[in-house]
PDB file as gemmi writes it, atoms N, CA and C in Angstrom:
CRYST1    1.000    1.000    1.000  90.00  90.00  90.00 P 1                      
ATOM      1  N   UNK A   1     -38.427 -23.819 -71.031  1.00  0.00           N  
ATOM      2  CA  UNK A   1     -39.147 -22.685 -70.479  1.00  0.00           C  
ATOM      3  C   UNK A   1     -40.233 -22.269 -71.467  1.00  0.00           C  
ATOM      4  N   UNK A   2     -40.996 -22.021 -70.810  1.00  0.00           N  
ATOM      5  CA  UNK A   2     -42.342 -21.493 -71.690  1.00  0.00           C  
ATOM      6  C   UNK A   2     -42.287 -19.986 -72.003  1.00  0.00           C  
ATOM      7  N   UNK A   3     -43.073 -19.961 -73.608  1.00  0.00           N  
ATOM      8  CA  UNK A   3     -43.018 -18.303 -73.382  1.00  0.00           C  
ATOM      9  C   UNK A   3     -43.824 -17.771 -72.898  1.00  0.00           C  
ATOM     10  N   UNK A   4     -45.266 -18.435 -72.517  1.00  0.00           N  
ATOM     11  CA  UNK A   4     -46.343 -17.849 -71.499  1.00  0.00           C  
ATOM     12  C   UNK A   4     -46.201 -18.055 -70.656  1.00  0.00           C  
ATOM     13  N   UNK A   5     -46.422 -17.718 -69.549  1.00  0.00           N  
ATOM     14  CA  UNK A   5     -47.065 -17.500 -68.212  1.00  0.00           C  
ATOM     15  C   UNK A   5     -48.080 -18.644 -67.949  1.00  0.00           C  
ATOM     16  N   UNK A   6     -48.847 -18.760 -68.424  1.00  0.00           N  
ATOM     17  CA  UNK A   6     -49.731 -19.775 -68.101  1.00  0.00           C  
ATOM     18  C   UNK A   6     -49.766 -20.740 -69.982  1.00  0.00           C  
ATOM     19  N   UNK A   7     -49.845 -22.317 -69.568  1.00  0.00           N  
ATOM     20  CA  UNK A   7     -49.751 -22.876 -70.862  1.00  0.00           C  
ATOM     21  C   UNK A   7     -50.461 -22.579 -71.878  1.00  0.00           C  
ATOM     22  N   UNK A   8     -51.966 -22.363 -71.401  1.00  0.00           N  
ATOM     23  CA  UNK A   8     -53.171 -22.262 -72.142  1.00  0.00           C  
ATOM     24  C   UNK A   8     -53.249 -20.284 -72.838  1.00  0.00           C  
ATOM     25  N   UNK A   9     -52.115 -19.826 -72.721  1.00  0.00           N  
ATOM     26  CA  UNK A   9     -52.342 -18.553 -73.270  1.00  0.00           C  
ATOM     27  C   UNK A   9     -51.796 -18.281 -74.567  1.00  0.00           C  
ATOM     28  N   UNK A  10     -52.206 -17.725 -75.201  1.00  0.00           N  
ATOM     29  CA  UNK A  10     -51.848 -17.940 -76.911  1.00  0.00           C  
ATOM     30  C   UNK A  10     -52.603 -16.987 -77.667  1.00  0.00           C  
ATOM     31  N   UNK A  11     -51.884 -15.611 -78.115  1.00  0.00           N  
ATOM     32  CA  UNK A  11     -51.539 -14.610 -78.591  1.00  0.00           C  
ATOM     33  C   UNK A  11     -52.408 -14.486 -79.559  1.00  0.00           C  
ATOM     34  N   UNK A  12     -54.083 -14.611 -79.599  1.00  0.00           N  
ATOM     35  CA  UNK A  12     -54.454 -15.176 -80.529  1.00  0.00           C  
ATOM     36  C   UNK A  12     -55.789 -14.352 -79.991  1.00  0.00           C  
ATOM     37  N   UNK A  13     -56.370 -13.168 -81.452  1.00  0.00           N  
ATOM     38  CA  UNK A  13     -57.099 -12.192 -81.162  1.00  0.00           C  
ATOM     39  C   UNK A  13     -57.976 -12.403 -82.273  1.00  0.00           C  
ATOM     40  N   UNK A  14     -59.364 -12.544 -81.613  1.00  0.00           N  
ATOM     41  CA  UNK A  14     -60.701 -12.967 -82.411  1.00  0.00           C  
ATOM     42  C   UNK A  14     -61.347 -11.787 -82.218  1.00  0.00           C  
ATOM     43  N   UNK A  15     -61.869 -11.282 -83.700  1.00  0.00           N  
ATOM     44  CA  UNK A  15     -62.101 -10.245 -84.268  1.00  0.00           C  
ATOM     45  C   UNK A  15     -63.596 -10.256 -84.714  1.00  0.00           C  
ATOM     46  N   UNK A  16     -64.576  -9.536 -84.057  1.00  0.00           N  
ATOM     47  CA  UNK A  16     -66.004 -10.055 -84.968  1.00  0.00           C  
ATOM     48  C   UNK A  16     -67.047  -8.903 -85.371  1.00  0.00           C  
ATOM     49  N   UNK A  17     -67.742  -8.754 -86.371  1.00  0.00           N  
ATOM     50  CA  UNK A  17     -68.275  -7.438 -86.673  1.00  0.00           C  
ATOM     51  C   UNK A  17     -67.783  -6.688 -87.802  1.00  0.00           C  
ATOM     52  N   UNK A  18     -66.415  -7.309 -88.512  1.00  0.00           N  
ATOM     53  CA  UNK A  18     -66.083  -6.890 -89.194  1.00  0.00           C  
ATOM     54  C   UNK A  18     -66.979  -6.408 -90.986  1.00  0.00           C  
ATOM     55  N   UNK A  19     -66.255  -5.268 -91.164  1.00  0.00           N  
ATOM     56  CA  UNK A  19     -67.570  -5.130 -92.901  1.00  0.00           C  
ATOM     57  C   UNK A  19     -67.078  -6.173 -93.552  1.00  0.00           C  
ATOM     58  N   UNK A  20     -67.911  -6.670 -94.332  1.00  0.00           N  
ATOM     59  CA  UNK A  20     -67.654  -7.628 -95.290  1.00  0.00           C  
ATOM     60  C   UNK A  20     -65.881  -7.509 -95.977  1.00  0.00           C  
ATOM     61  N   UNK A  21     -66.070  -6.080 -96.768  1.00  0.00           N  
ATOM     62  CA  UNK A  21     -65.306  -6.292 -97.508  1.00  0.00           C  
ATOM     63  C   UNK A  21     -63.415  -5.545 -97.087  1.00  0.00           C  
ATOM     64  N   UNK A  22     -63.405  -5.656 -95.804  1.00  0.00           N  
ATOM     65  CA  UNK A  22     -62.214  -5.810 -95.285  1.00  0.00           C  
ATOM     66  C   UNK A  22     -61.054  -6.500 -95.366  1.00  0.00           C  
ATOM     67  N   UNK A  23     -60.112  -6.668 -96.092  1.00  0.00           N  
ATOM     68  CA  UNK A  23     -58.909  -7.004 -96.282  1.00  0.00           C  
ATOM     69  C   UNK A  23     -57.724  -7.071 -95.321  1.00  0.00           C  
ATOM     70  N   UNK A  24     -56.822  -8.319 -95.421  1.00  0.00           N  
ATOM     71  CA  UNK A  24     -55.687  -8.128 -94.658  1.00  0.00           C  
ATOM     72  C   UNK A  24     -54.811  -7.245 -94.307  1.00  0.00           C  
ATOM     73  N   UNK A  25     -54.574  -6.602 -95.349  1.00  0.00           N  
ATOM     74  CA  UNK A  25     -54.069  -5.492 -95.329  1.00  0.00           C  
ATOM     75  C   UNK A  25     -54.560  -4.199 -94.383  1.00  0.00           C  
ATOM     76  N   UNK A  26     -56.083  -3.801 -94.453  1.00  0.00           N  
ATOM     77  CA  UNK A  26     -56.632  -3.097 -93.570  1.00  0.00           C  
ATOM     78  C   UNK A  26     -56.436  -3.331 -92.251  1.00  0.00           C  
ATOM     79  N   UNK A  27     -56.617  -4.761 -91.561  1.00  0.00           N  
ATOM     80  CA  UNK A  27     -56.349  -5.591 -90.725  1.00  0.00           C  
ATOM     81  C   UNK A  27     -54.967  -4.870 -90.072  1.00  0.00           C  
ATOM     82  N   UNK A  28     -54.400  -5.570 -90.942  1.00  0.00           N  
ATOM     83  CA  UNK A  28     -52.054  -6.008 -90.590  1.00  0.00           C  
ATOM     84  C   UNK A  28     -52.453  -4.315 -90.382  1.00  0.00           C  
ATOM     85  N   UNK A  29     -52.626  -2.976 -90.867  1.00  0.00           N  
ATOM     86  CA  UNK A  29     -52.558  -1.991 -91.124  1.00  0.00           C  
ATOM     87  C   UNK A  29     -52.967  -1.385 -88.870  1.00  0.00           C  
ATOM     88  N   UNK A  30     -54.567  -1.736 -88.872  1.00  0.00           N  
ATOM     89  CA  UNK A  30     -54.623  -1.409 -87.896  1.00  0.00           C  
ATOM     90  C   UNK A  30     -54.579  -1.991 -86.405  1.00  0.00           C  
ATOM     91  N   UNK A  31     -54.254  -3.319 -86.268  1.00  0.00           N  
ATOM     92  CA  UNK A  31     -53.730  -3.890 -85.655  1.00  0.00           C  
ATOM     93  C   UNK A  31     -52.298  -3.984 -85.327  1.00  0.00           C  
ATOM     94  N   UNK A  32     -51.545  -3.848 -86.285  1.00  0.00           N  
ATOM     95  CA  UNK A  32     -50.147  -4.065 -86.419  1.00  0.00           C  
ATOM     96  C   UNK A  32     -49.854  -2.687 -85.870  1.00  0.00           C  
ATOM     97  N   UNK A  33     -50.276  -1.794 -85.214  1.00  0.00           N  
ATOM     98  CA  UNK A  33     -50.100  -0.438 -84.523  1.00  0.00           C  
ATOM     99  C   UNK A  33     -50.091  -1.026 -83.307  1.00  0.00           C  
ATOM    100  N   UNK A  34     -50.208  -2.195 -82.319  1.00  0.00           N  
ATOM    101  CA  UNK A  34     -50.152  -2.729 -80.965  1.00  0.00           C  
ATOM    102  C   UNK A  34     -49.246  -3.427 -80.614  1.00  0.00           C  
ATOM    103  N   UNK A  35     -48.414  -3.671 -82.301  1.00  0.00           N  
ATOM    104  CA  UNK A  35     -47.300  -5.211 -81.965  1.00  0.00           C  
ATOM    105  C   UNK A  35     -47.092  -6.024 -82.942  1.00  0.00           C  
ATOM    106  N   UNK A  36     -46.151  -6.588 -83.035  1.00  0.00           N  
ATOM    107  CA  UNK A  36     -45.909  -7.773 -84.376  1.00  0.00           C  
ATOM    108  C   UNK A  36     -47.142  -8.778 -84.445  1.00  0.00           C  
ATOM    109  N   UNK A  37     -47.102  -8.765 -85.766  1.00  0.00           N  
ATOM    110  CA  UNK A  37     -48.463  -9.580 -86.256  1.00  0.00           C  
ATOM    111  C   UNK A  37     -47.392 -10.832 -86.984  1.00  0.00           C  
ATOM    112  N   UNK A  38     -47.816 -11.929 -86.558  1.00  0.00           N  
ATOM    113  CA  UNK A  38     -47.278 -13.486 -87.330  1.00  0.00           C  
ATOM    114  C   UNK A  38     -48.088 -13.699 -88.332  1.00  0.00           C  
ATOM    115  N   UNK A  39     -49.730 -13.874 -88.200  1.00  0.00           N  
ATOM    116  CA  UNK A  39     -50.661 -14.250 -89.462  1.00  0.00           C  
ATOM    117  C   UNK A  39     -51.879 -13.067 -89.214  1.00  0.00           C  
ATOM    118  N   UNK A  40     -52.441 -13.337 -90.506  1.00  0.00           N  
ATOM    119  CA  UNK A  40     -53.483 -12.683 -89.741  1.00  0.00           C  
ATOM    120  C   UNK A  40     -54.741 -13.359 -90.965  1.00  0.00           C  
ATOM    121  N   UNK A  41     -56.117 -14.012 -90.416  1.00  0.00           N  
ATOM    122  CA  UNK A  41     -56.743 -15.138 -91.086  1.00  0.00           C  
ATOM    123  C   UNK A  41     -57.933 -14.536 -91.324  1.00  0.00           C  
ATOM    124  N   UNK A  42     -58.294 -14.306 -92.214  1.00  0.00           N  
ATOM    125  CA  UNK A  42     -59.720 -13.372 -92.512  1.00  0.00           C  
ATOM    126  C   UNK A  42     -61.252 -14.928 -92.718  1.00  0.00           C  
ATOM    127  N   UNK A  43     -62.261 -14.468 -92.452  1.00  0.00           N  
ATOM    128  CA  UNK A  43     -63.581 -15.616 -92.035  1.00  0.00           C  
ATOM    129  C   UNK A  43     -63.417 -16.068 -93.382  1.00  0.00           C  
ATOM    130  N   UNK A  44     -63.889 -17.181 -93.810  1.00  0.00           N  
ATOM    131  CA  UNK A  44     -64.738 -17.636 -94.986  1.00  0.00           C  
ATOM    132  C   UNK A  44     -65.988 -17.316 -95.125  1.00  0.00           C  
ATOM    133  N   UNK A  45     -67.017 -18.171 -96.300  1.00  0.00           N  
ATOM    134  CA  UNK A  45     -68.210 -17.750 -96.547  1.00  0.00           C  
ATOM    135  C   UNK A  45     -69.193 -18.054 -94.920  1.00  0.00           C  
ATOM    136  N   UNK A  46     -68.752 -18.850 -94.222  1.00  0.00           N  
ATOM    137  CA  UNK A  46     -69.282 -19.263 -93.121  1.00  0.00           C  
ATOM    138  C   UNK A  46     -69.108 -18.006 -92.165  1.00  0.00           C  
ATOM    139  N   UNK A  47     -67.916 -17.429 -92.176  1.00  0.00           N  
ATOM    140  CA  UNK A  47     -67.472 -16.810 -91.249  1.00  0.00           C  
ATOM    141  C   UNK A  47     -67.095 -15.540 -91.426  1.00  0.00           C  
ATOM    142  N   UNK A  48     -68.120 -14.931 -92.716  1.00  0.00           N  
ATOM    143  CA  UNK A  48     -67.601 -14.142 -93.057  1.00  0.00           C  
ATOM    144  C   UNK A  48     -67.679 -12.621 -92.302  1.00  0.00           C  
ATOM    145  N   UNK A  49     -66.962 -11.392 -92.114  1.00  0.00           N  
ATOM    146  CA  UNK A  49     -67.126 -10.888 -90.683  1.00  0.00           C  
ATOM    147  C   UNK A  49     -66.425 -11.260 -89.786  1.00  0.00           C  
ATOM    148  N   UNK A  50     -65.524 -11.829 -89.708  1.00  0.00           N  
ATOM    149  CA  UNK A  50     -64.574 -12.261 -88.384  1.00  0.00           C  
ATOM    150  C   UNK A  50     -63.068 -12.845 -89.331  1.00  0.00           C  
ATOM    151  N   UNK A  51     -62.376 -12.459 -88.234  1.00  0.00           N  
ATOM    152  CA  UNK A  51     -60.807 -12.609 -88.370  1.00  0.00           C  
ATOM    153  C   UNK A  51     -60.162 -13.466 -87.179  1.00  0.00           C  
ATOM    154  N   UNK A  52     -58.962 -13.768 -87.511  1.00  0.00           N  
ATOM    155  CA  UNK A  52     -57.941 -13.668 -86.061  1.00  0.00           C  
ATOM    156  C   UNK A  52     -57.055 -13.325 -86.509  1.00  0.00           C  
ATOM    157  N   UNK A  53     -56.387 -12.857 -85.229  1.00  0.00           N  
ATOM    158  CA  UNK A  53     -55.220 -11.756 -86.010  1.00  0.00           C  
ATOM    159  C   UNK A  53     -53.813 -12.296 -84.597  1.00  0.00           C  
ATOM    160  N   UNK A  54     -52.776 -13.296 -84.915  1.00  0.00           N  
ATOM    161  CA  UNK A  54     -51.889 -13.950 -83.875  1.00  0.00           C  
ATOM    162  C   UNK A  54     -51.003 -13.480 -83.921  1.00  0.00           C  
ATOM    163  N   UNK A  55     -50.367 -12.946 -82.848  1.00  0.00           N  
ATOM    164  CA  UNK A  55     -49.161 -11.896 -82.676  1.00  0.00           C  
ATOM    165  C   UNK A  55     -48.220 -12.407 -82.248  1.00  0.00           C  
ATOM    166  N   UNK A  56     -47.080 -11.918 -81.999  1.00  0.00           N  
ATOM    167  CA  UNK A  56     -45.795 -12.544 -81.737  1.00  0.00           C  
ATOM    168  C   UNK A  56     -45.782 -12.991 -80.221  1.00  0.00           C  
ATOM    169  N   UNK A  57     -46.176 -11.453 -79.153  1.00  0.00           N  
ATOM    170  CA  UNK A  57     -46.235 -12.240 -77.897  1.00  0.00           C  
ATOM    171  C   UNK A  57     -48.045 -11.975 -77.645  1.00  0.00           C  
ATOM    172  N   UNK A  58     -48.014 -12.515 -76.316  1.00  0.00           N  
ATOM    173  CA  UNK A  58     -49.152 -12.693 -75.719  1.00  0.00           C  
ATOM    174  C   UNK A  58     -49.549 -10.801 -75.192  1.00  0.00           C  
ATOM    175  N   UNK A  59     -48.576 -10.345 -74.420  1.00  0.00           N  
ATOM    176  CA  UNK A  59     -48.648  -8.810 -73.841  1.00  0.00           C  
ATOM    177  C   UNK A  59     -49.732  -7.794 -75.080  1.00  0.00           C  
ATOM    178  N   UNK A  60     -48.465  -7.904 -76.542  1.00  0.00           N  
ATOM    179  CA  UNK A  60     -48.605  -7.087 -77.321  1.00  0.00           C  
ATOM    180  C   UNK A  60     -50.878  -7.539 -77.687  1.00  0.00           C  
ATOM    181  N   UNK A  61     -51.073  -8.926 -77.798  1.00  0.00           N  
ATOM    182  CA  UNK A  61     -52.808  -9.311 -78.157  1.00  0.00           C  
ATOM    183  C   UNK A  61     -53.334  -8.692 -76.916  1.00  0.00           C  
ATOM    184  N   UNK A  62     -53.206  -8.776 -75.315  1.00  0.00           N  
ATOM    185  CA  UNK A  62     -53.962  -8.254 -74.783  1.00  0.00           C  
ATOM    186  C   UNK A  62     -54.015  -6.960 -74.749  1.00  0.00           C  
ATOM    187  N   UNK A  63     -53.036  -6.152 -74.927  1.00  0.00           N  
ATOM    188  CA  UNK A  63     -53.545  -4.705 -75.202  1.00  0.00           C  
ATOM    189  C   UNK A  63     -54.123  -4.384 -76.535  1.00  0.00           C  
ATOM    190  N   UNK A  64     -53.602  -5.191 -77.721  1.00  0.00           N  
ATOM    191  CA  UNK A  64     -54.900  -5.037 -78.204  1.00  0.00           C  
ATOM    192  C   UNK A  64     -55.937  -5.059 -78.296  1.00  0.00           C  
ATOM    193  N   UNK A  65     -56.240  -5.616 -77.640  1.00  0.00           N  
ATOM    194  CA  UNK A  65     -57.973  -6.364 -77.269  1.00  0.00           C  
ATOM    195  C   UNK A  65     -58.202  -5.004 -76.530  1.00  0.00           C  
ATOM    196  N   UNK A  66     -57.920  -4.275 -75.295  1.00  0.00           N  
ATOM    197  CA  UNK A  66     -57.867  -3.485 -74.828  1.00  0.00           C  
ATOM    198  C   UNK A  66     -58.270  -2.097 -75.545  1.00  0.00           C  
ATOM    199  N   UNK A  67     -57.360  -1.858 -76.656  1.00  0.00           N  
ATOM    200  CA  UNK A  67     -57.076  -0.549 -76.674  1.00  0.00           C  
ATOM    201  C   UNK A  67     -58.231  -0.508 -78.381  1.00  0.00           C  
ATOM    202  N   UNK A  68     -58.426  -1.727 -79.027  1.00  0.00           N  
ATOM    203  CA  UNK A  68     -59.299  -1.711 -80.152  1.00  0.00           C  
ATOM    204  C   UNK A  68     -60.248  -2.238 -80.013  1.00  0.00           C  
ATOM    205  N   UNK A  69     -61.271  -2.826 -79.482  1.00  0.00           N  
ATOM    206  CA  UNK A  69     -62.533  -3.191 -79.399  1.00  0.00           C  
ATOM    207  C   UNK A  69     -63.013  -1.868 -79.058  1.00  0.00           C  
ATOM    208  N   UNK A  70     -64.333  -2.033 -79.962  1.00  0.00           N  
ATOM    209  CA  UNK A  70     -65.140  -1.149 -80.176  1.00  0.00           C  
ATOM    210  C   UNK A  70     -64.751   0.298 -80.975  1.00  0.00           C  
ATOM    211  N   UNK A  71     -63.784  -0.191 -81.837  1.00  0.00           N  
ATOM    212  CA  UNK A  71     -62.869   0.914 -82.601  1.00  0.00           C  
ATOM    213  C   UNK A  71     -64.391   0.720 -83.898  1.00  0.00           C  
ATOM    214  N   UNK A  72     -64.330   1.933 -84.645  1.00  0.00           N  
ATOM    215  CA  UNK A  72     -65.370   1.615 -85.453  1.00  0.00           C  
ATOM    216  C   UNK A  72     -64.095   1.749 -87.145  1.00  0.00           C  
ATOM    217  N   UNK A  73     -64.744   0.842 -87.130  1.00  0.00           N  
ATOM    218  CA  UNK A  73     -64.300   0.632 -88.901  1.00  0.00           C  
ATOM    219  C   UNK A  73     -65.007   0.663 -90.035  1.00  0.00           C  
ATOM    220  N   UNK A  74     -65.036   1.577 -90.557  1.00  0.00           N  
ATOM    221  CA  UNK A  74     -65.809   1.776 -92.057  1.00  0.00           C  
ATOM    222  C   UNK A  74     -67.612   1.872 -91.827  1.00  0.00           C  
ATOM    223  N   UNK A  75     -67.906   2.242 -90.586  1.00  0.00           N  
ATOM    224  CA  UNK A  75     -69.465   2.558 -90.475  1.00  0.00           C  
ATOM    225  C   UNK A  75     -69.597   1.029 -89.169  1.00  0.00           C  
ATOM    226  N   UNK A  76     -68.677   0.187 -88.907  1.00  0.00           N  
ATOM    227  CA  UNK A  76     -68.833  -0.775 -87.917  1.00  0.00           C  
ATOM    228  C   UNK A  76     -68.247  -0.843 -86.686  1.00  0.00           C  
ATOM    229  N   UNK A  77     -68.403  -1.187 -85.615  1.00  0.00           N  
ATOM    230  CA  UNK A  77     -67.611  -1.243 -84.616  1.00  0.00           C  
ATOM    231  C   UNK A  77     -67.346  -2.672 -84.490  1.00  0.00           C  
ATOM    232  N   UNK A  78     -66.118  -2.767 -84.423  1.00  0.00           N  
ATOM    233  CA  UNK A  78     -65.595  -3.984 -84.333  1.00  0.00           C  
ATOM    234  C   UNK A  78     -65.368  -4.956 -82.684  1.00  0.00           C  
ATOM    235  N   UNK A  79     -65.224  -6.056 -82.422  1.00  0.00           N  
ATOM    236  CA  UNK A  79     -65.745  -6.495 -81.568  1.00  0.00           C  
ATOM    237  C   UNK A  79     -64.180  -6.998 -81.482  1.00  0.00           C  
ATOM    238  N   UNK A  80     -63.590  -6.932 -80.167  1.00  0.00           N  
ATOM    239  CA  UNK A  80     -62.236  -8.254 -80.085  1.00  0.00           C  
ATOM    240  C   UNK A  80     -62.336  -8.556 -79.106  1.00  0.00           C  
ATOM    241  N   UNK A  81     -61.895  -9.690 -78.515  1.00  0.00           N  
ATOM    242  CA  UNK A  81     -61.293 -10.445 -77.570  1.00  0.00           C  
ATOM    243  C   UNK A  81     -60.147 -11.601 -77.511  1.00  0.00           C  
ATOM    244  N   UNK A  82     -59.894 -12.574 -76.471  1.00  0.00           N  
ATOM    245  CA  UNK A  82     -58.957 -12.905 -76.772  1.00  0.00           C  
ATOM    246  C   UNK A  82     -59.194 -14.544 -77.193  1.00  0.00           C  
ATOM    247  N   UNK A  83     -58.792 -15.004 -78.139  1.00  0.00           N  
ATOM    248  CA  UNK A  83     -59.360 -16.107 -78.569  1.00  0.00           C  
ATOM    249  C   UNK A  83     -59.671 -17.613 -77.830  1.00  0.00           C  
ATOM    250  N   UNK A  84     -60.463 -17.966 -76.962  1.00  0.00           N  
ATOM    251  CA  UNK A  84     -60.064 -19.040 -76.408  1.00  0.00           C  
ATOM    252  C   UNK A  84     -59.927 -20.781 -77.241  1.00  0.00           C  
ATOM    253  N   UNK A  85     -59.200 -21.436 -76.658  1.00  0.00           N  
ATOM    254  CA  UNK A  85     -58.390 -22.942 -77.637  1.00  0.00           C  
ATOM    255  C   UNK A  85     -59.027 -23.527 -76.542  1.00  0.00           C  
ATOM    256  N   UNK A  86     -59.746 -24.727 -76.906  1.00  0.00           N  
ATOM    257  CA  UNK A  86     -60.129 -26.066 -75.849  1.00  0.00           C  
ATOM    258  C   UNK A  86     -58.949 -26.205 -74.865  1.00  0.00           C  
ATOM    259  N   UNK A  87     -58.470 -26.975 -74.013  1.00  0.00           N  
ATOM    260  CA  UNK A  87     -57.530 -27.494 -73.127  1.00  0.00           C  
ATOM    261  C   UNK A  87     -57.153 -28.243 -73.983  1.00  0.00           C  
ATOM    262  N   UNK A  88     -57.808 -29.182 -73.538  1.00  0.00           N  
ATOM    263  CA  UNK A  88     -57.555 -30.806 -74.470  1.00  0.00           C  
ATOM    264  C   UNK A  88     -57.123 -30.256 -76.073  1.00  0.00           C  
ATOM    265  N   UNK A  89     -57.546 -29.791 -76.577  1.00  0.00           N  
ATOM    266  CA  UNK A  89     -57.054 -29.717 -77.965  1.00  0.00           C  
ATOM    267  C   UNK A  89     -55.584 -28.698 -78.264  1.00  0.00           C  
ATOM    268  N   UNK A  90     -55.297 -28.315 -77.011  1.00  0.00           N  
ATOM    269  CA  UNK A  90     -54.190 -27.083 -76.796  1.00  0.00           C  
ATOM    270  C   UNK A  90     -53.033 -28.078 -76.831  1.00  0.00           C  
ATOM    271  N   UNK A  91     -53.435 -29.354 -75.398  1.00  0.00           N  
ATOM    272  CA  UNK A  91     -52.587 -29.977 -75.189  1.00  0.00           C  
ATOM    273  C   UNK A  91     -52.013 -30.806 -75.833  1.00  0.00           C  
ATOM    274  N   UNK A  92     -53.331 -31.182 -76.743  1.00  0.00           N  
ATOM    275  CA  UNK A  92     -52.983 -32.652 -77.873  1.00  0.00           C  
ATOM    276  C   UNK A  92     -51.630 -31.588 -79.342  1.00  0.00           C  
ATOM    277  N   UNK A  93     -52.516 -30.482 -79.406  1.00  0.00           N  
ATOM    278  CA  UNK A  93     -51.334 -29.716 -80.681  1.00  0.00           C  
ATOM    279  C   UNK A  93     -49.887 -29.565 -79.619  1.00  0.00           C  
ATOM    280  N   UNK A  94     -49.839 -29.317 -78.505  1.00  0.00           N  
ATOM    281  CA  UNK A  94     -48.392 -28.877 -77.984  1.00  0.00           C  
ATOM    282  C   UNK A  94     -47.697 -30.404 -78.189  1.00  0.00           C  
ATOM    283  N   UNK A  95     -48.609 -31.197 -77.524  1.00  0.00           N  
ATOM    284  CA  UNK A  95     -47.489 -32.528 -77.285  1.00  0.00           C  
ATOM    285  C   UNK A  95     -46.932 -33.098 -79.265  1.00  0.00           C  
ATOM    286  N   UNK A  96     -48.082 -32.662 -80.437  1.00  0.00           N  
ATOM    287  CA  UNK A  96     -47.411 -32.641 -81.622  1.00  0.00           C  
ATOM    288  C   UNK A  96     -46.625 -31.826 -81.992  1.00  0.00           C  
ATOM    289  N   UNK A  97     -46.638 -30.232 -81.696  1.00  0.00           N  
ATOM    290  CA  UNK A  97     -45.613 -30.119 -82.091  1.00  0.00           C  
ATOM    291  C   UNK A  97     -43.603 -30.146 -81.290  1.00  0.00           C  
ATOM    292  N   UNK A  98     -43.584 -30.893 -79.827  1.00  0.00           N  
ATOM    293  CA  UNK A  98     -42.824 -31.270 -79.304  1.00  0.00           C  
ATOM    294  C   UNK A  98     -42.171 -32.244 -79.954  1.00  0.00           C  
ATOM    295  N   UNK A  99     -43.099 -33.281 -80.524  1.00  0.00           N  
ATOM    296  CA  UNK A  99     -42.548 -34.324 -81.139  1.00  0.00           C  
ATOM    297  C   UNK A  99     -42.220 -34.144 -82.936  1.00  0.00           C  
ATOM    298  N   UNK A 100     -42.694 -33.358 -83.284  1.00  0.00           N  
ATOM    299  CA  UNK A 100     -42.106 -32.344 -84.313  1.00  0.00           C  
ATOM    300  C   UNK A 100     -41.314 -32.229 -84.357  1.00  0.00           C  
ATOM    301  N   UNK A 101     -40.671 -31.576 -83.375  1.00  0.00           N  
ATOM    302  CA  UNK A 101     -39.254 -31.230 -83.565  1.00  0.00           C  
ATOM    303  C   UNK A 101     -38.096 -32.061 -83.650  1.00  0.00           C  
ATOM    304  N   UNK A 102     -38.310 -33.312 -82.927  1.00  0.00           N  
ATOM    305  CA  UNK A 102     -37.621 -34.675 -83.241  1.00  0.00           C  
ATOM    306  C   UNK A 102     -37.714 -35.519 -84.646  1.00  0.00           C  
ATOM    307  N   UNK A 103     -38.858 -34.933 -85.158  1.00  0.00           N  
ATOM    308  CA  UNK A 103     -39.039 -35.762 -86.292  1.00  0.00           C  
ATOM    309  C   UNK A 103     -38.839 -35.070 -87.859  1.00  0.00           C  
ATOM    310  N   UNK A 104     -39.389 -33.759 -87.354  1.00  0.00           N  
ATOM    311  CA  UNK A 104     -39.435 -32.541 -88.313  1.00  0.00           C  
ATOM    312  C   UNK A 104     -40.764 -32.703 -89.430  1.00  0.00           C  
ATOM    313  N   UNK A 105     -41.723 -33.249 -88.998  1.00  0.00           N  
ATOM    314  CA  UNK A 105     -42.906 -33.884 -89.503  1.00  0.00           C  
ATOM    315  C   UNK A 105     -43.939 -33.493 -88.483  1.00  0.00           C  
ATOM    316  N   UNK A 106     -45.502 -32.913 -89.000  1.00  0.00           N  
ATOM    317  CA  UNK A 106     -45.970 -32.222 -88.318  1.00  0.00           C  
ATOM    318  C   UNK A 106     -47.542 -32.203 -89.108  1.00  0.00           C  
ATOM    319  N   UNK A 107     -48.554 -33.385 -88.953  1.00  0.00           N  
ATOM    320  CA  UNK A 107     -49.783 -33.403 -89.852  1.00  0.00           C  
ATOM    321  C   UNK A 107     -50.163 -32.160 -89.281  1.00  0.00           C  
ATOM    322  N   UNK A 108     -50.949 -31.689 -90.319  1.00  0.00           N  
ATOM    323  CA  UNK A 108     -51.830 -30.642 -90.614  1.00  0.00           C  
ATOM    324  C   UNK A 108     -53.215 -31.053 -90.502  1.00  0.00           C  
ATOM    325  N   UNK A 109     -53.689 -32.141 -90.641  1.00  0.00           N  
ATOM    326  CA  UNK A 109     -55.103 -32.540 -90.091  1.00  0.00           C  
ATOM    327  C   UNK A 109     -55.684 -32.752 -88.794  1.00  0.00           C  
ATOM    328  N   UNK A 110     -54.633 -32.983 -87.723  1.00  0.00           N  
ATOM    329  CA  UNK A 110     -54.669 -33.255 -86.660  1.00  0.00           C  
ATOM    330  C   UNK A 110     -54.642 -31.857 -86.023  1.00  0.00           C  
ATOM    331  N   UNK A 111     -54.360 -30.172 -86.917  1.00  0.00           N  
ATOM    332  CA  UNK A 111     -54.305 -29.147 -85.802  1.00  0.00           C  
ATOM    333  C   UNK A 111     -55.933 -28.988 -85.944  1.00  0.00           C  
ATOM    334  N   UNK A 112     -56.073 -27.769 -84.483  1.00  0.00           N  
ATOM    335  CA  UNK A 112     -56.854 -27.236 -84.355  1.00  0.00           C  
ATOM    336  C   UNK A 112     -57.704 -26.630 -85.404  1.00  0.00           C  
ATOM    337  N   UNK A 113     -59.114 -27.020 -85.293  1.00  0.00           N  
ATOM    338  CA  UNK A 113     -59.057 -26.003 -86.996  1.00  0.00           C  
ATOM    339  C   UNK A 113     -60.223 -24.826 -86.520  1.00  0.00           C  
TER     340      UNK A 113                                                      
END                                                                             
């Protein structure tokens, strides 16, 4: 049994607009007011200004997206939605980590990046 509803849904909240110098902690702090937070991935120099922030279920990310976009943070308003994953690349990571679990081996080059 699946824990989504639909395969392609995945708890996974893209964050953009952020001030530079925003921390996880700030993040886990005001996000983590909607629902359990699993990771939460702050941009690099490329990306710097954007997060994702992946929650335990799918319910708890869409009301976030909901209830915090356009929340202003530190002089910014922050931008969320809900992160979209290729198909094909959704499907190719599910069918690895299925076979994961048989093997208990799981490359890291082959996920999504």
């Amino acid at each position: 049994m699946s824990l989504f509803k639909n395969q392609f849904e995945f708890p996974i909240l893209q964050v953009k607009n952020l001030p530079y110098e925003t921390d996880s902690d700030e993040l886990y702090n005001l996000f983590g007011q909607q629902g359990n937070i699993l990771e939460i991935r702050l941009g690099s120099d490329e990306t710097k200004g954007q997060a994702l922030v992946v929650y335990k279920n799918y319910k708890d990310c869409v009301d976030a997206v909901e209830k915090l976009k356009g929340v202003n943070l530190k002089g910014r308003y922050i931008v969320c939605s809900l992160y979209q994953i290729d198909k094909y690349e959704a499907m190719k990571l599910r069918d690895q980590l299925s076979s994961s679990k048989d093997s208990d081996t799981w490359e890291t080059n082959e996920a999504i990046s």
